[in-house]
C-alpha positions as CSV (number, residue, x, y, z in Angstrom):
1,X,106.4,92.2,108.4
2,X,110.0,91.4,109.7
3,X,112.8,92.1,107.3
4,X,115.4,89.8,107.0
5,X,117.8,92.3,106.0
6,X,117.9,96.0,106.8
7,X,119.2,96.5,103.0
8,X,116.8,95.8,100.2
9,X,116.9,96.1,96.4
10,X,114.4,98.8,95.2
11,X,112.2,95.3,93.6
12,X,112.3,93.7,97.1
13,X,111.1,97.5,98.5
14,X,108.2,98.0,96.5
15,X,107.3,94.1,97.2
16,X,106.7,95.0,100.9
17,X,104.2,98.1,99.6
18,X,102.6,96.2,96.5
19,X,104.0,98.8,94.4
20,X,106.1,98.5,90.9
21,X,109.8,99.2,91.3
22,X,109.3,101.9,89.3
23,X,106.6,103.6,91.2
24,X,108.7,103.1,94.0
25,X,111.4,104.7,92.2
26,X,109.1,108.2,91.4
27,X,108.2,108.0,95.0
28,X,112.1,108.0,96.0
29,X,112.6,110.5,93.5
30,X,110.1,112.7,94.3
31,X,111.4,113.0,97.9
32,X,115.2,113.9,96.5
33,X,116.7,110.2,97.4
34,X,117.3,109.5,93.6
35,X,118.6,111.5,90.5
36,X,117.2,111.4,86.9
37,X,119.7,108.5,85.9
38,X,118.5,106.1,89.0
39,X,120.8,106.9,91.5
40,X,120.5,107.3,94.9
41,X,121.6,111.3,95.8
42,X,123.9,112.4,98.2
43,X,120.9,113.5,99.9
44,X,119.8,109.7,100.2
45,X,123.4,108.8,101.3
46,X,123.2,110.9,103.9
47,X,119.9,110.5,105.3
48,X,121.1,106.8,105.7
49,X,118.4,105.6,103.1
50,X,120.7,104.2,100.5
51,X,124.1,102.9,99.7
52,X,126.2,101.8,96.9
53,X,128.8,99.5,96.3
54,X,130.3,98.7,92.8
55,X,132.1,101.2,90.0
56,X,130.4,104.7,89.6
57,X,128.2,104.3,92.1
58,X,125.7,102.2,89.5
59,X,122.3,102.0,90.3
60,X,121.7,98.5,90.1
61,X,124.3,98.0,93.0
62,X,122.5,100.2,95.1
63,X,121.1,99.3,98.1
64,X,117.7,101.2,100.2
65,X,117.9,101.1,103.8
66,X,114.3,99.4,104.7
67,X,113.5,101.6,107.7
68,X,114.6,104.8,106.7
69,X,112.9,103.8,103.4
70,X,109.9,103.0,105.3
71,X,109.5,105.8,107.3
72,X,109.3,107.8,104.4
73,X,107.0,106.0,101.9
74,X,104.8,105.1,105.2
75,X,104.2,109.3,106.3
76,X,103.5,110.0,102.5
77,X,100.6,107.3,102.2
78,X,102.2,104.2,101.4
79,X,100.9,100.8,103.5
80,X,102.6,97.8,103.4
81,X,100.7,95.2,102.4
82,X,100.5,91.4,104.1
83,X,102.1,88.3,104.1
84,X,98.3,86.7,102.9
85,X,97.7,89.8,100.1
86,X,101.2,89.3,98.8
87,X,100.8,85.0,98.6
88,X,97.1,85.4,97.3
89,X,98.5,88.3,94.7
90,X,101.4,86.4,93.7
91,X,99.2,82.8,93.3
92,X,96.6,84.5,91.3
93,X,99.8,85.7,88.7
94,X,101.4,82.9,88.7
95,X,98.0,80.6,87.4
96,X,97.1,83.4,85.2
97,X,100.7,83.3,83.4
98,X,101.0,79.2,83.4
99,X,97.6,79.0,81.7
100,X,98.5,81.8,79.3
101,X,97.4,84.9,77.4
102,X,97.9,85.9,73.8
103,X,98.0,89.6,75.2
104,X,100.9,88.9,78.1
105,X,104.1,88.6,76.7
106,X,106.0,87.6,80.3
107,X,105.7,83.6,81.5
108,X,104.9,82.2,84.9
109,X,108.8,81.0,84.6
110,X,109.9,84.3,84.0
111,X,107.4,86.1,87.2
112,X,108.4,83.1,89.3
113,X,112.1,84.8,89.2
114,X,110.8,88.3,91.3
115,X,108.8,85.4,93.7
116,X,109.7,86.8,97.3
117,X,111.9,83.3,98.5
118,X,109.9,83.8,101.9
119,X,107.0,83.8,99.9
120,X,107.5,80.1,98.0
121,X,106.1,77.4,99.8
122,X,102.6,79.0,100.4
123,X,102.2,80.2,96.8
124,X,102.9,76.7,96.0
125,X,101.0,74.9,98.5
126,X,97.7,77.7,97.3
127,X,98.7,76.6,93.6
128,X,98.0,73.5,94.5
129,X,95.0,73.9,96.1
130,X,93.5,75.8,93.4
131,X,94.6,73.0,90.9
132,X,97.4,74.8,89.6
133,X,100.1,72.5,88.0
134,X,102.9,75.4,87.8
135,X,105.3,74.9,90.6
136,X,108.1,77.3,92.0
137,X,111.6,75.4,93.2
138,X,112.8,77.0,96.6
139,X,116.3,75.8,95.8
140,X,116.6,77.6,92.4
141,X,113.5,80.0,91.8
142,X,112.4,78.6,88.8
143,X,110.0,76.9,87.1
144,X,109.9,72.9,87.8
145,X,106.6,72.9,85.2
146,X,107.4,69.3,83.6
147,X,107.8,67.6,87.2
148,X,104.7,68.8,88.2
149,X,102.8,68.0,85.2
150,X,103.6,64.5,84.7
151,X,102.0,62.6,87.9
């Protein structure tokens, strides 16, 4: 899978590996790149595997170095998963939410925000395939549900 950016959020990561961002985060840990409050460690710094920008080194503004990253997760087990898996994954969500659950509390709207934007167009196009009225907007990421179910 080609990465359009050699610097990564820890959500777009664990995308790449199927994983949560927080598993991702214990696997990070585990291997000394982050500390118990989230933040990458000096260790990580140095390695190349993470940077920071913003005020105190905050660990929302951190960024994971997808290689080095890789290398890691990818000798202790982890495989990334493809383009296909992801868009099938993500289509299957997306109907599930839009049709709704009394047991989920999270929308389609609100998944459709962590959508990969590489990903859009072909969970759309297999939405609509299967049927599915819920539509993603590549210009905004979210929810266009009344456009597409009026016709």
């Amino acid at each position: 899978m080609a990465l359009a950016s050699p610097w990564l959020s820890l959500s777009d990561l664990s995308n790449i590996y199927g994983i949560s961002a927080i598993h991702c985060e214990r696997a990070l840990q585990q291997n000394g790149w982050r500390d118990r409050h989230g933040r990458p460690t000096p260790g990580a710094i140095e390695a190349g595997a993470a940077t920071t920008t913003g005020f105190r080194q905050n660990s929302r503004t951190a960024l994971w170095n997808a290689e080095v990253c890789k290398q890691y997760l990818e000798k202790t087990g982890y495989k990334p998963i493809s383009k296909n898996v992801q868009i099938e994954q993500w289509t299957k969500l997306l109907e599930a939410l839009y049709e709704g659950s009394p047991s989920i509390n999270a929308t389609a709207e609100q998944m459709a925000k962590d959508l990969p934007v590489e990903l859009i167009s072909a969970v759309n196009a297999q939405l609509a395939i299967r049927g599915c009225k819920f539509r993603v907007l590549t210009s905004t990421k979210t929810c266009n549900c009344k456009a597409s179910i009026s016709q």
